[in-house]
N, CA, C and O atoms as CSV, one atom per row, in Angstrom:
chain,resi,resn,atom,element,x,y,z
A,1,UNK,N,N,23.873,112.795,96.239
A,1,UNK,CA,C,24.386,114.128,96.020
A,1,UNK,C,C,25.816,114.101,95.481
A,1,UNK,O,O,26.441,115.059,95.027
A,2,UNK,N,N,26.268,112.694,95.625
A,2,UNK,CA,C,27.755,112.521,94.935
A,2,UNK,C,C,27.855,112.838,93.467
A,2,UNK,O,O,28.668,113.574,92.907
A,3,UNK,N,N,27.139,112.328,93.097
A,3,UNK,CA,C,26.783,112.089,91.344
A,3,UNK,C,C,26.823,113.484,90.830
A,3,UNK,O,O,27.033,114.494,91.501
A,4,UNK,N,N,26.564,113.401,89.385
A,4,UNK,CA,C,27.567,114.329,88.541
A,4,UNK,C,C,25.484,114.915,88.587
A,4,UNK,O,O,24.507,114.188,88.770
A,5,UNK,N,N,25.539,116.573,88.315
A,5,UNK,CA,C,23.713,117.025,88.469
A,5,UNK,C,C,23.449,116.166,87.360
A,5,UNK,O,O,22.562,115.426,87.787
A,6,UNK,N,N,23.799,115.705,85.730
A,6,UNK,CA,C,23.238,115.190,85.130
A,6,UNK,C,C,22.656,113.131,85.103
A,6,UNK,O,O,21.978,112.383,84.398
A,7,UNK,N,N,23.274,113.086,86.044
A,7,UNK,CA,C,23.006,112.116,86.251
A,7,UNK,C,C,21.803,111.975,87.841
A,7,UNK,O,O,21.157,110.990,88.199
A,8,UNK,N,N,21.860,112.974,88.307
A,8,UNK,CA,C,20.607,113.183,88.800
A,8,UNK,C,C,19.411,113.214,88.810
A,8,UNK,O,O,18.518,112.685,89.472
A,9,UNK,N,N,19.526,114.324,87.488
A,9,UNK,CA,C,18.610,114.742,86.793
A,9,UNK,C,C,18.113,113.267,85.883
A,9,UNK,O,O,16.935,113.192,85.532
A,10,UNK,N,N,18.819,112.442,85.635
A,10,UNK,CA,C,18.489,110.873,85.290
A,10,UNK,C,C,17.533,110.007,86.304
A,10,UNK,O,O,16.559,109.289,86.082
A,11,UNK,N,N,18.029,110.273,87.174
A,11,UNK,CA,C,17.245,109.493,88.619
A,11,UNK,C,C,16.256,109.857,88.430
A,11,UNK,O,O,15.450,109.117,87.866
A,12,UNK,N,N,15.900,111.159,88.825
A,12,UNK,CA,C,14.662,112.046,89.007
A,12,UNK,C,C,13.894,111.548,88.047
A,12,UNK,O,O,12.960,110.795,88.321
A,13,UNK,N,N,14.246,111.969,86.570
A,13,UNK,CA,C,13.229,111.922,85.882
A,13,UNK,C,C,12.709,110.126,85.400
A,13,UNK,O,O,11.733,109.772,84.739
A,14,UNK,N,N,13.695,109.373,85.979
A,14,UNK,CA,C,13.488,107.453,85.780
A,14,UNK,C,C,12.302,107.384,86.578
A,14,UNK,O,O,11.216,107.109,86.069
A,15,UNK,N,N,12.465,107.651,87.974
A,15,UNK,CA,C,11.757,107.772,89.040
A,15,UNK,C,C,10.099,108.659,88.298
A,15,UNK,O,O,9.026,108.057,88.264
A,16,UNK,N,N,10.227,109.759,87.913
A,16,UNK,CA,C,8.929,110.073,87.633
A,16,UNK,C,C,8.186,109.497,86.854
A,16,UNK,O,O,6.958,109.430,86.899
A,17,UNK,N,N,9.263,108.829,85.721
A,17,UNK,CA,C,8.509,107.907,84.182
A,17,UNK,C,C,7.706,107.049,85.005
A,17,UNK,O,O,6.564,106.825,84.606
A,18,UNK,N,N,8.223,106.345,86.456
A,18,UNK,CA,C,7.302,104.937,86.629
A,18,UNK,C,C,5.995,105.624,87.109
A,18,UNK,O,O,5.121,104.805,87.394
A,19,UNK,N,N,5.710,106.687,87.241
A,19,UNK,CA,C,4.062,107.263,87.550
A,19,UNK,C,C,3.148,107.005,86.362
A,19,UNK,O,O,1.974,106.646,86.268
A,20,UNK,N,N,4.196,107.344,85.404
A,20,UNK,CA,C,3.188,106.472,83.987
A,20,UNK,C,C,3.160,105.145,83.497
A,20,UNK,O,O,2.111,104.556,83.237
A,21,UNK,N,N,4.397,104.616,83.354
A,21,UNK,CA,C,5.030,103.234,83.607
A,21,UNK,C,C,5.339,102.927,84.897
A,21,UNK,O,O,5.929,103.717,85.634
A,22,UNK,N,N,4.820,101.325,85.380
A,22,UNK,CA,C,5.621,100.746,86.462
A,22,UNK,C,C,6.164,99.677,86.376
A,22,UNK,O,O,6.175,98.851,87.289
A,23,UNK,N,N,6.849,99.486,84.948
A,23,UNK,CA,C,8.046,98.811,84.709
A,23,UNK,C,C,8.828,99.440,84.044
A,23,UNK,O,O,8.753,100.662,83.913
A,24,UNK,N,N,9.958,98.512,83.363
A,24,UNK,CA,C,11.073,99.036,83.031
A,24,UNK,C,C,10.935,98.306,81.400
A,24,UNK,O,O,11.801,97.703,80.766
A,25,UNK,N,N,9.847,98.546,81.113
A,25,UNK,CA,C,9.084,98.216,80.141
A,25,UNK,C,C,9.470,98.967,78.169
A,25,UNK,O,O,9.988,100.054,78.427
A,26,UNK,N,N,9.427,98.836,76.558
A,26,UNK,CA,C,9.742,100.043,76.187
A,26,UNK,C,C,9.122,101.069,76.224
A,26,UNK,O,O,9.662,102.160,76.402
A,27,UNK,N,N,7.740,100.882,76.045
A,27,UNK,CA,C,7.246,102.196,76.530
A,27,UNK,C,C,7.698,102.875,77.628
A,27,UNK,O,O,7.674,104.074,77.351
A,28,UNK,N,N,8.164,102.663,78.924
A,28,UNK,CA,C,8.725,103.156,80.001
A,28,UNK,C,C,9.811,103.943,79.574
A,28,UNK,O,O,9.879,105.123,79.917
A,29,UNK,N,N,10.987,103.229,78.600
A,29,UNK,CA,C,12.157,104.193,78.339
A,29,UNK,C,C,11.665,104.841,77.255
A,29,UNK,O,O,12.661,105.239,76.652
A,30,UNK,N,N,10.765,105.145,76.713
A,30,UNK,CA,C,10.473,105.596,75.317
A,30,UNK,C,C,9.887,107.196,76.344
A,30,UNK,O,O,10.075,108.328,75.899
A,31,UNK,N,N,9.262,106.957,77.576
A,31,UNK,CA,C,9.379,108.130,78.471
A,31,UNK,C,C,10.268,109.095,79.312
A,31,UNK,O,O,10.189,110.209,79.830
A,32,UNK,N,N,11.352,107.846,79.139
A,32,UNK,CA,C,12.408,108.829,79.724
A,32,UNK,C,C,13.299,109.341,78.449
A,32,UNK,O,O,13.758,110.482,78.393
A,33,UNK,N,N,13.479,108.376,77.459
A,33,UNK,CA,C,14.132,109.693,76.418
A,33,UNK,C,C,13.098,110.233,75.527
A,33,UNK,O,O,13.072,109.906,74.340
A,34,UNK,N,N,12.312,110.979,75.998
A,34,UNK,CA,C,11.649,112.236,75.801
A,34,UNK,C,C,12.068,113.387,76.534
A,34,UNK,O,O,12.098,114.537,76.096
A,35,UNK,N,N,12.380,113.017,77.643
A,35,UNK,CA,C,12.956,113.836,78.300
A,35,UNK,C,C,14.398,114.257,78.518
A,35,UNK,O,O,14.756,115.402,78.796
A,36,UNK,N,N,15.262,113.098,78.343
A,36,UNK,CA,C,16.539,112.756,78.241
A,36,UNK,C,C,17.466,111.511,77.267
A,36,UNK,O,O,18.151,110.536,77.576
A,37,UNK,N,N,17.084,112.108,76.057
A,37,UNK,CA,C,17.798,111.345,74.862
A,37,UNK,C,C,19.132,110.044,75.168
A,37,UNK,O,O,19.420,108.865,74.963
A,38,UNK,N,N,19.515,111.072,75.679
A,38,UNK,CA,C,20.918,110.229,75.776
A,38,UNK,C,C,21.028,109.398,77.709
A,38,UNK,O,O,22.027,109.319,78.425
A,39,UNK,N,N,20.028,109.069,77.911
A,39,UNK,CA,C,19.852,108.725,78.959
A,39,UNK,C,C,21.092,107.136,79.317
A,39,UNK,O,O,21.555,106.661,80.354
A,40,UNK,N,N,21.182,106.879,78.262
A,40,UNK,CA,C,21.769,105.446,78.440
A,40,UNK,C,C,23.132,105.647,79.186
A,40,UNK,O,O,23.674,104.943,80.039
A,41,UNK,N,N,23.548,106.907,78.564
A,41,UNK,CA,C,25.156,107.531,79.099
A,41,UNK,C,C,25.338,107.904,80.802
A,41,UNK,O,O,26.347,107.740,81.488
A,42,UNK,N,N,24.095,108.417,81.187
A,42,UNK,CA,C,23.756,107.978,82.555
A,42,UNK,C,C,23.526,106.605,83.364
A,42,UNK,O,O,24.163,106.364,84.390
A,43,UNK,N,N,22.670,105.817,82.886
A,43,UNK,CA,C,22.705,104.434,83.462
A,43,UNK,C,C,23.886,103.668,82.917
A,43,UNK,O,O,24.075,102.585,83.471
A,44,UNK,N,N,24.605,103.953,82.084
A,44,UNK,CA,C,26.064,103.539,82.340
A,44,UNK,C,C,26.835,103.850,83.742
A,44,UNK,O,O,27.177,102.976,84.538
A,45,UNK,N,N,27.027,105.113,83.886
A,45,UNK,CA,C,27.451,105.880,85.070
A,45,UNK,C,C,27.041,105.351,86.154
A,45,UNK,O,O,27.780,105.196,87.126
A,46,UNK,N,N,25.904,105.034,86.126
A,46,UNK,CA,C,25.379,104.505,87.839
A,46,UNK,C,C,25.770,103.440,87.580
A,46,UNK,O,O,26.959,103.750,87.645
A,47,UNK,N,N,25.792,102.447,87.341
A,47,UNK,CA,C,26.027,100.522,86.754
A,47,UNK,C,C,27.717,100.938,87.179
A,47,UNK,O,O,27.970,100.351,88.231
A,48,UNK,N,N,28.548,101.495,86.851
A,48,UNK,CA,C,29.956,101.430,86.791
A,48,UNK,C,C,30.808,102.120,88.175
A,48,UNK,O,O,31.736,101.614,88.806
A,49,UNK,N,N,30.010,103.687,88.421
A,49,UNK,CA,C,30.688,103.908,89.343
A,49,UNK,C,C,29.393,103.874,90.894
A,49,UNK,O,O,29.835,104.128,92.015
A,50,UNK,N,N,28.067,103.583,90.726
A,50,UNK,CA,C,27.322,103.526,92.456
A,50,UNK,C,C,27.813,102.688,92.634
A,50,UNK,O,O,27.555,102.604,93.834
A,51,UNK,N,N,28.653,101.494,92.340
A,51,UNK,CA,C,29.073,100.905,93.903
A,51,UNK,C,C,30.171,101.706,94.565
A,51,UNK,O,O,30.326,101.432,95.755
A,52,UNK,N,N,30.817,102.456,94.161
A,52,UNK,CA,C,32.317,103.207,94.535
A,52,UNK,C,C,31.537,104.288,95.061
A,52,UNK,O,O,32.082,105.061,95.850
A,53,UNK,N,N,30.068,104.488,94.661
A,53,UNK,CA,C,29.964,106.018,95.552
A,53,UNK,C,C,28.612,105.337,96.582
A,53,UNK,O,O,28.307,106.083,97.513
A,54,UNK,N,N,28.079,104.462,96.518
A,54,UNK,CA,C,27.566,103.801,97.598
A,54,UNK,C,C,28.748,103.445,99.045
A,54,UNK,O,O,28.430,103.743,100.196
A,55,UNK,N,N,30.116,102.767,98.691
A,55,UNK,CA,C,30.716,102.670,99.481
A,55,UNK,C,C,31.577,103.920,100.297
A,55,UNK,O,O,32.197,104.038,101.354
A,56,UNK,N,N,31.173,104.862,98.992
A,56,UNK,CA,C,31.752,106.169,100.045
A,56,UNK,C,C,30.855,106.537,101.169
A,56,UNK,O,O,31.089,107.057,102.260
A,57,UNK,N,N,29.838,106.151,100.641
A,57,UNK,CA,C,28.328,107.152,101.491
A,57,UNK,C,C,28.683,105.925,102.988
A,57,UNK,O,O,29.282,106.268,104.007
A,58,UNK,N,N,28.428,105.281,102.866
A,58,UNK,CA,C,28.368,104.408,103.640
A,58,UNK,C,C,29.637,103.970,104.729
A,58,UNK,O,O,29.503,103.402,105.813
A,59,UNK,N,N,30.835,104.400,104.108
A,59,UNK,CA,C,32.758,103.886,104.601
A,59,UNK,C,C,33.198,104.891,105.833
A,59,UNK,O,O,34.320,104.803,106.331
């Protein structure tokens, strides 16, 4: 709930792609930017700042 809604909205919809994909496969991301083009700008975000907001949740 730390995270910015658009990067939520990243989770969510990563998480739903593997119901069609259950890897991280290209077809897999070829499902999530259908939904979210610029998705990469999000999994930047998590890669750089979840450990700083894992250690909040957790500190």
């Amino acid at each position: 709930m730390l995270a910015p809604p658009e990067v939520l909205d990243y989770v969510i919809v990563h998480e739903l792609c593997h119901r069609k994909e259950m890897n991280h496969s290209p077809r897999f991301w070829s499902e999530v930017a259908k939904v979210i083009p610029d998705y990469k700008k999000h999994e930047k975000w998590l890669k750089t700042e979840g450990t700083r907001l894992m250690r909040r949740m957790t500190g």
